[in-house]
C-alpha positions in Angstrom: 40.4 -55.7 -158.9 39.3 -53.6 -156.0 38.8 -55.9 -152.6 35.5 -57.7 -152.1 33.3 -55.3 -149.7 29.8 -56.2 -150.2 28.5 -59.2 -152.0 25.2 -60.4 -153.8 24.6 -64.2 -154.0 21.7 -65.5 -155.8 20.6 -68.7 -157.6 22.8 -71.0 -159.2 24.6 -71.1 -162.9 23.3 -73.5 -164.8 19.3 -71.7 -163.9 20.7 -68.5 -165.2 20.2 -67.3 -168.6 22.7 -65.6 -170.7 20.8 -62.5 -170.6 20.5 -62.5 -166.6 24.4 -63.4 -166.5 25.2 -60.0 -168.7 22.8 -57.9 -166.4 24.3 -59.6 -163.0 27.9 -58.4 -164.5 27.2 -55.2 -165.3 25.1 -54.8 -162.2 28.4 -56.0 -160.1 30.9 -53.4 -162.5 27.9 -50.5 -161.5 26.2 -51.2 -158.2 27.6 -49.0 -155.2 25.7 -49.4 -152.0 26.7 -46.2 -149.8 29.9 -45.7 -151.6 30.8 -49.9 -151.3 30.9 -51.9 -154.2 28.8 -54.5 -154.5 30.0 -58.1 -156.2 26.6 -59.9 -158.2 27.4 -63.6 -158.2 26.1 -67.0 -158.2 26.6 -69.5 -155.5 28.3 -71.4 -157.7 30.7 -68.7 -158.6 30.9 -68.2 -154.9 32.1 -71.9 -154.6 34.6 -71.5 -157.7 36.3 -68.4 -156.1 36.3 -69.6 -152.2 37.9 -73.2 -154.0 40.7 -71.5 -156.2 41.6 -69.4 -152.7 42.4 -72.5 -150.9 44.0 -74.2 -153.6 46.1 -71.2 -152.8 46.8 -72.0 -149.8 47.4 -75.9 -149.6 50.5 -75.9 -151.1 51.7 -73.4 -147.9 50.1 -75.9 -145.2 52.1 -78.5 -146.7 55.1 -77.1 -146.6 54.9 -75.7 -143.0 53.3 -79.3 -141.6 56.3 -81.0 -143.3 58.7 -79.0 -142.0 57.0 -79.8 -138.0 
């Protein structure tokens, strides 16, 4: 996956049908804005990514405040 370089947030998951899902993911595989991709997603797919990143990075705060 290429990186992140524009992003579209709208509603949230649960008020989005299965046929608005589909055309929000093929909008994010199509949609260039001025040659930048542009990622479709819900805010609470927004929340899901920006979570699992810092779970990432927990286990490497840890470590370097243990070893202070």
């Amino acid at each position: 996956m290429s990186p992140i370089t524009g992003i579209l947030v709208v509603g949230r998951s649960y008020a989005i049908s299965e046929k608005v899902q589909s055309r929000l993911n093929w909008r994010s595989d199509k949609m260039v804005l001025n040659s930048v991709p542009i990622l479709c997603i819900t805010f609470d797919e927004l929340y899901e990514r920006l979570d699992n990143r810092l779970k990432l990075f927990r286990p490497a705060y840890e470590i370097e405040e243990a070893g202070r």
